[in-house]
VOZAMI-305630 format. One line per 10 residues: number of its first residue (from 1); their letters; for each residue x, y, z of C-alpha. Coordinates in steps of 0.2 Angstrom, whole numbers. Last residue first. Layout:
N
NUM	A	X:Y:Z  ... $
end
This chain:
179
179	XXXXXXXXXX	549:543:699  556:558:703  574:562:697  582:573:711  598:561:716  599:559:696  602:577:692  596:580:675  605:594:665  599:596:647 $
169	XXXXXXXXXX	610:599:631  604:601:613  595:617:614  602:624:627  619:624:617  617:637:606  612:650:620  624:641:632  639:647:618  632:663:617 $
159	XXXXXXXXXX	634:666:634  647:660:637  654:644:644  666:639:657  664:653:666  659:650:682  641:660:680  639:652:662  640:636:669  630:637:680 $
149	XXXXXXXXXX	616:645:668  617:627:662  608:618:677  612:610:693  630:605:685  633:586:695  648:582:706  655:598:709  672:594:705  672:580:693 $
139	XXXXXXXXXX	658:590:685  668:605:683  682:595:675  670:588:663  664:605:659  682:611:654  688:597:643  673:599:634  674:618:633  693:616:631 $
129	XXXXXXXXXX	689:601:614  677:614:608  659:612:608  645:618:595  649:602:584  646:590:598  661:576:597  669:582:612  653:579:622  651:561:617 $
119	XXXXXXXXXX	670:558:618  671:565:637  654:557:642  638:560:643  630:560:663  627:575:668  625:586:653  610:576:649  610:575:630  595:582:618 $
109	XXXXXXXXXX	589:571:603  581:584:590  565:576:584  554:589:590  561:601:580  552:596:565  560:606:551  555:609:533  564:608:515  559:608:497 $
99	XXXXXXXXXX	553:627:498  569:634:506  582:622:495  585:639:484  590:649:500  600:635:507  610:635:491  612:652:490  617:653:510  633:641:507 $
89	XXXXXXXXXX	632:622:507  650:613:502  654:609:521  639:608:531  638:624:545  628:634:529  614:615:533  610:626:550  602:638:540  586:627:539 $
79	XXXXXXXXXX	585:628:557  581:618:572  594:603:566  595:587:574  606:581:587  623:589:580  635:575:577  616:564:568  613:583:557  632:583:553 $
69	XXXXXXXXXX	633:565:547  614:566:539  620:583:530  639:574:523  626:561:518  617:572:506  630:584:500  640:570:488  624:561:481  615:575:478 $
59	XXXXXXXXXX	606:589:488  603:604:478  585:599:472  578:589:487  578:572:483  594:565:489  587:568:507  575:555:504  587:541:500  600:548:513 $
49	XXXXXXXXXX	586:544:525  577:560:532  572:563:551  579:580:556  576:585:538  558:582:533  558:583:516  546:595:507  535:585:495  539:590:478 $
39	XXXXXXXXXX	529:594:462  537:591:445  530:599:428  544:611:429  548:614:448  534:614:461  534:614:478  520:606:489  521:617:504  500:618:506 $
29	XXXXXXXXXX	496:601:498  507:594:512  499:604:525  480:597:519  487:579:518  492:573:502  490:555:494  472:560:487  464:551:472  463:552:453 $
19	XXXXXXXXXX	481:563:452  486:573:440  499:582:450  491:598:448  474:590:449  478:581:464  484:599:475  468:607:470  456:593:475  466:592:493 $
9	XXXXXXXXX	466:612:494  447:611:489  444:596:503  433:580:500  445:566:507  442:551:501  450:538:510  455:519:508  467:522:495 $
end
């Protein structure tokens, strides 16, 4: 209420909604959605409540914590087609929750390879119960993974699996951490 910001796509983005004053910031009024007389603020999805995830058309009550549960197993999402991996969502739904929905990747929460533990790997959704099994094992031999690519060159992952996985997973070597 304290500012006034003088902006076209501001002004324009209030008078659809009917608005006296701005609540929008300029890449708000640029995604706002709009469905019948409604307009919607796309949701942020790797840091959505279950009370804001509910409001994305397509989400309800059923689908919105199932996407929470799979989006806190996974780390965070880094895209929207991700939600196809939550069971009842297929690609038609994701394609008509496109304009309601964005993604800061920024938020993902990564895991040091080096140091999570059997149950905290086992419960990634990208890895299988052998991959974790496997990577442990490897670790208790070499005593730290130098990176992820090693793994790939003792094949205990491939390729396409580390691809997937980069995102989430970091290595840090705690004799090497400089402070």
């Amino acid at each position: 209420p304290y500012i006034v910001i003088n902006n076209i796509k501001a002004k324009a983005g209030m008078e659809k909604a009917g608005l006296s004053r701005p609540v929008f910031s300029d890449k708000e009024v640029e995604t706002v959605a709009e469905e019948g007389n409604r307009l919607f603020i796309p949701v942020e999805l790797n840091a959505a409540d279950s009370a804001m995830i509910v409001t994305v058309p397509g989400i309800g009550a059923v689908l919105g914590p199932r996407i929470i549960k799979y989006r806190n197993l996974l780390g965070g999402f880094y895209s929207i087609m991700q939600l196809s991996e939550v069971y009842g969502l297929d690609s038609g739904d994701i394609q008509d929750m496109l304009p309601y929905i964005i993604i800061d990747t920024t938020l993902i929460v990564k895991t040091d390879l080096n140091s999570a533990g059997y149950t905290d790997l086992l419960r990634h959704p990208y890895l299988t119960a052998e991959n974790t099994r496997d990577i442990i094992n490897y670790r208790k031999y070499s005593g730290s993974i130098s990176g992820l690519k090693e793994l790939l060159r003792n094949s205990i992952l491939t390729k396409e699996e580390i691809s997937k996985l980069a995102i989430y997973f970091y290595v840090c070597d705690s004799v090497n951490i400089e402070r």
